[in-house]
C-alpha angles and dihedrals in degrees: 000000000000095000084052089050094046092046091063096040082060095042084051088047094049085045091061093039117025112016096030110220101138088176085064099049100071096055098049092052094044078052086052094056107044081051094053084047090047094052080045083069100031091061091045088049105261103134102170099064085040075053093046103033085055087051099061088047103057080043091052093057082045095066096036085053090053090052099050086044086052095049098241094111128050117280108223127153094223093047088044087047091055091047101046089047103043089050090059092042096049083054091051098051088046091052100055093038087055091041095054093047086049085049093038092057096040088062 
């Protein structure tokens, strides 16, 4: 989670700076900091707001997703490709989150 978190507070920050998107910027970091918050419970044992915070942020790509698909948003490869990746990565991480509480209370 905090690599996740890490990955949008630098695409807020490229948006600001190199690709130069500065609507973008603000949501992605807001999406950078609910994660780092997230990976703040997770370590202390509070799975469900690392759970939730996992799941706006996936909701959060979606939309963004939606917007560049729209047109509305700038259409980069590098911008699409972060998306694309960070969205897998984000199921992933709620997979396996949802799959070692399920583990955990079978046991």
């Amino acid at each position: 989670m905090i690599i996740e978190a890490a990955t949008f507070l630098l695409a807020s920050l490229a948006h600001l700076t190199v690709e130069w998107e500065p609507g973008a910027a603000g949501p992605e970091a807001l999406i950078g900091v609910v994660m780092a918050v997230g990976a703040f419970f997770a370590f202390r044992g509070r799975w469900a707001v690392a759970l939730g915070t996992s799941a706006f942020a996936a909701f959060g790509t979606i939309v963004g997703l939606t917007i560049i698909s729209s047109g509305l948003g700038p259409k980069s490869v590098p911008d699409l490709t972060y998306h694309a990746l960070i969205l897998t990565t984000l199921i992933v991480s709620i997979v396996l989150m949802v799959r070692s509480r399920q583990a955990l209370s079978r046991s």
